[in-house]
N, C-alpha and C positions, 0 to 999 in steps of 0.2 A: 504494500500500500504506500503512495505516496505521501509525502511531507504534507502537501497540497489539500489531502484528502483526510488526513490524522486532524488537521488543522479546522478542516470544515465541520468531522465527525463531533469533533470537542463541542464547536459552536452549534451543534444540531443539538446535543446531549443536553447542551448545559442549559441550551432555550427551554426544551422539554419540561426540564428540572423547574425552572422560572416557573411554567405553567402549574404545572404541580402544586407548587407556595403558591400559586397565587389564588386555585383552587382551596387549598385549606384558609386560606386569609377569606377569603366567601364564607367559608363554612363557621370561622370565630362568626363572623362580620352578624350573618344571619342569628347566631346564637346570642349576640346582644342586643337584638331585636325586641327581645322579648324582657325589654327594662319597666318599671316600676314607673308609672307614671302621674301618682296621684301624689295629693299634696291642696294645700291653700295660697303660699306663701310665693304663687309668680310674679317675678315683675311686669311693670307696665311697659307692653311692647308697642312698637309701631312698625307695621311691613311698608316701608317705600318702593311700590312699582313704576321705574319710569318705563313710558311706552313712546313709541313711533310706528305711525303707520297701522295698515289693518293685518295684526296675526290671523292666521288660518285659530278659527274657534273661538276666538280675542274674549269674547263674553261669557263664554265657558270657565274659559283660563282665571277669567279676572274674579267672577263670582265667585270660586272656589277657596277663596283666600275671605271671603268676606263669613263665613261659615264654622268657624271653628271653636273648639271645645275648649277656651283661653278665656279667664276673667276678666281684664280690662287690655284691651285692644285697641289700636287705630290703624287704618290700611289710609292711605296715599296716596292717589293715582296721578303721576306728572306729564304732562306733553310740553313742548318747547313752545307751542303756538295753541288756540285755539281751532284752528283749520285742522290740525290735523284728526285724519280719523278715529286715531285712536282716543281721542278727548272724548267725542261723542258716544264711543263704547263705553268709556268709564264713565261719563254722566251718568248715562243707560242705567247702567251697573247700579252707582250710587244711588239712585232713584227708584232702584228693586228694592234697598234694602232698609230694613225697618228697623234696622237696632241704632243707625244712625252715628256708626261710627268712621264711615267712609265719606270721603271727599275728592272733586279732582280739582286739581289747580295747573297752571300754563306759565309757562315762563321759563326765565334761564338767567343764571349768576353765574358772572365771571368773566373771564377769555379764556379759557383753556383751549387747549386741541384738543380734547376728550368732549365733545358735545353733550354723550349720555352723561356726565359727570356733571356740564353744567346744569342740566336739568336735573341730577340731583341731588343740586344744592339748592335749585329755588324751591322742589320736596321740602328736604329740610328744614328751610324757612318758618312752613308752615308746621312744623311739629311741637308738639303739647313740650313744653320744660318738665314734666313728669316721668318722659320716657326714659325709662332704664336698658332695653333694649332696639337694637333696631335694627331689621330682619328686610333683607335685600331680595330680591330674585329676578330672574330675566321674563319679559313680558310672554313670554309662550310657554311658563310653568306653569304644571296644576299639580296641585293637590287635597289631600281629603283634609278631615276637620280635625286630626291628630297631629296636624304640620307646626303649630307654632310650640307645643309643650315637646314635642320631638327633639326639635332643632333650637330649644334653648334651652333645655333641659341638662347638654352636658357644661354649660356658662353656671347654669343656676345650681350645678352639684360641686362643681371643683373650682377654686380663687382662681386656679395657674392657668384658668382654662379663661382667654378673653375673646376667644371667636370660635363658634362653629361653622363647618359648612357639607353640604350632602354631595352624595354621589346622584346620578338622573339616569333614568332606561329611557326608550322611544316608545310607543302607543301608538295606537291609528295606524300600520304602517300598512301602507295600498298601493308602493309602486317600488319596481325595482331601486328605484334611488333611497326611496326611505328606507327598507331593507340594507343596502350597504353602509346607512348610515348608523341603521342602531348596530350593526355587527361592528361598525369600526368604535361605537359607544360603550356597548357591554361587551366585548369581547378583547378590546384593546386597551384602549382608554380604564374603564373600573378597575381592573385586575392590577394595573401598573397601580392606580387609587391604593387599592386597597393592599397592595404590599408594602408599599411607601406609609401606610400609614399605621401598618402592624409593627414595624421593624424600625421605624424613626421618624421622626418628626415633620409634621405639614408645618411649611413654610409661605403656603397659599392658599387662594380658596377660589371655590369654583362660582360661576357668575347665576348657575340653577338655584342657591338659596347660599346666602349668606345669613347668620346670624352675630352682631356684636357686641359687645358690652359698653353702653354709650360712654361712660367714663375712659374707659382705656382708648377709643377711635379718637375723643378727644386729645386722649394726652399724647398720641401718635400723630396731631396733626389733622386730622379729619380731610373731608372732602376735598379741601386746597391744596393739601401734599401730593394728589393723584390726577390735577384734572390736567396736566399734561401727557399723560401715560393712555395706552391705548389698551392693554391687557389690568380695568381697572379693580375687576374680580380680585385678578393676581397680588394687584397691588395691596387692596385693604387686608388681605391675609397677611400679606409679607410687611407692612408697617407694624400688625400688633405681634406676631412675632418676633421685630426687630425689638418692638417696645419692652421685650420681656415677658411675656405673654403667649400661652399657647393657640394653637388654632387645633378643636378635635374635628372628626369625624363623625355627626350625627350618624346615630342609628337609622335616621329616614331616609326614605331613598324618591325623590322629588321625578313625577312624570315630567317628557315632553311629549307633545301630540302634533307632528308630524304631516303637513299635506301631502301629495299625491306633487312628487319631485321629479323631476329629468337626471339621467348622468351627469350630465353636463351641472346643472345646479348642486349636485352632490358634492360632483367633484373641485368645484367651486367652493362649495364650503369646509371641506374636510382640508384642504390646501391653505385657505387662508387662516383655519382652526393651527394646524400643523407649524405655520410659520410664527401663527405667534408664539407659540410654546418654545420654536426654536430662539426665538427672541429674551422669553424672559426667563428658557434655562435649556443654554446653548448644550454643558457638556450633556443634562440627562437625555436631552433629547438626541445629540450622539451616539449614547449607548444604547439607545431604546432600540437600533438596528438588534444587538443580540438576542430580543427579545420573540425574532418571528421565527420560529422552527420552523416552519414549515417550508418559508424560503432555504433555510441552512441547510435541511433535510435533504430537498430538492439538488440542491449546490454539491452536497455531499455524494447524493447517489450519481451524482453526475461525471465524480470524481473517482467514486471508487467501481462504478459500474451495476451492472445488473445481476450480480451474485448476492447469495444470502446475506450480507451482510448488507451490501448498498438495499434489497428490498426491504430489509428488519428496521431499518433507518425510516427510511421513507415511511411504509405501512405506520408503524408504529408512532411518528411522529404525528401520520394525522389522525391516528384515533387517540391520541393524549392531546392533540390539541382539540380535536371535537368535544370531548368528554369532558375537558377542564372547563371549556366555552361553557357546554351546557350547565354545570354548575356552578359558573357563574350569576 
């Protein structure tokens, strides 16, 4: 056997192995699922959704946030303008709802190059002085009425903990595009999540639900320290991190619902998804090549040929890589 091909075999092995942890990190992940979730003593949360434009199901999304099993609450809903569509969805919204804790407001603070960031800060503006928490998400999340004691629930158990944020699967999926997109979400993306966050510490957060501890986001600077950055998910994790401060891993795992996509729009997304990660973590996303077996596998049997060991390679890489998928 060639140099060439010892070389490949290693990196087909070790991907494997990757999947494997990353399979049992699913399986902790799932079993703390199942936390304790009663009490009296929540803080006052606020979820700020800024929106743009009209999401596929926008009224669905948006409602769903208005519903939950949380004693004092305020939901946010911001647009940069009045014109835009998505105001008139959250009016919508706010106008369904009868407990009267939702509002939309329009406008934008600042100059940044982050747009979503100025919109929100004009959010912000409007928020009660009582909020202790305050609970991000991007405008095409849903979720059920266990989402805000879920995702503040690891803030409100441990000091060292100053932000959470969740992992998200795809829904609705009705076109080959959608399809490639949740396999490149639960199948690539979570699994990297959830090893990273069994084995050492989040240094970021993901932009499907953030939650943070209003005291710490201030002392880190708030709003104004990110509205030049384009990955600004990335960024409120990594200020309260830097502040001294953890970021955990909710137990909850945040939908996205998905229209009826082209290739071409996928591939569009997963590309600009991809570069920004290369952006704001050049090496891991370097090594994240060692992570596909099934390429290495391929590369491998191609080196060592079509004998029992090139076919043990291959076969075996893709039924550990299906089988780890699946349990994810």
């Amino acid at each position: 056997m060639s140099s060439t091909a010892v070389i490949l075999l290693i990196l087909a092995v070790g991907a494997n192995i990757y999947h494997i942890l990353a399979a049992f990190c699913g399986i902790l992940f799932r079993l703390r699922q199942k936390s304790d979730l009663t009490g009296n003593n929540w803080p006052k949360a606020a979820c700020l959704k800024p929106l743009c434009g009209n999401d596929f199901e926008a009224f669905l999304n948006l409602k769903s946030f208005l519903n939950q099993d949380y004693p004092d609450y305020e939901v946010i809903f911001g647009t940069a303008n009045k014109e835009d569509a998505a105001y008139q969805i959250a009016c919508a919204v706010c106008n369904g709802n009868y407990t009267g804790h939702a509002k939309a407001v329009s406008g934008e603070i600042g100059k940044g190059a982050n747009r979503k960031v100025r919109n929100l800060r004009n959010i912000y503006a409007n928020l009660s002085p009582a909020v202790e928490i305050i609970v991000l998400s991007d405008s095409d999340t849903r979720v059920t009425k266990s989402y805000l004691k879920n995702i503040i629930a690891p803030i409100q158990n441990d000091p060292t903990v100053g932000a959470a944020t969740s992992i998200y699967k795809i829904e609705g999926v009705s076109s080959l595009g959608g399809l490639l997109e949740a396999l490149a979400v639960e199948a690539t993306f979570v699994p990297g999540v959830l090893v990273v966050a069994t084995f050492s510490d989040l240094k970021y957060a993901f932009g499907a639900s953030i939650a943070v501890k209003h005291s710490d986001f201030l002392r880190a600077g708030g709003f104004a320290t990110i509205e030049d950055y384009l990955a600004d998910d990335y960024q409120i994790g990594n200020i309260i991190y830097n502040g001294g401060k953890r970021v955990a891993l909710s137990s909850y795992v945040v939908s996205i619902v998905v229209p009826k996509q082209s290739l071409k729009n996928t591939f569009a997304h997963l590309t600009r998804w991809n570069r920004t990660i290369r952006i704001c973590e050049p090496t891991g996303y370097l090594f994240s090549i060692i992570c596909y077996c099934t390429f290495w596998a391929v590369a491998a049997f191609a080196a060592i040929g079509a004998n029992q060991i090139g076919w043990t390679v291959l076969g075996g890489s893709c039924i550990i890589r299906s089988l780890t998928s699946a349990v994810i």
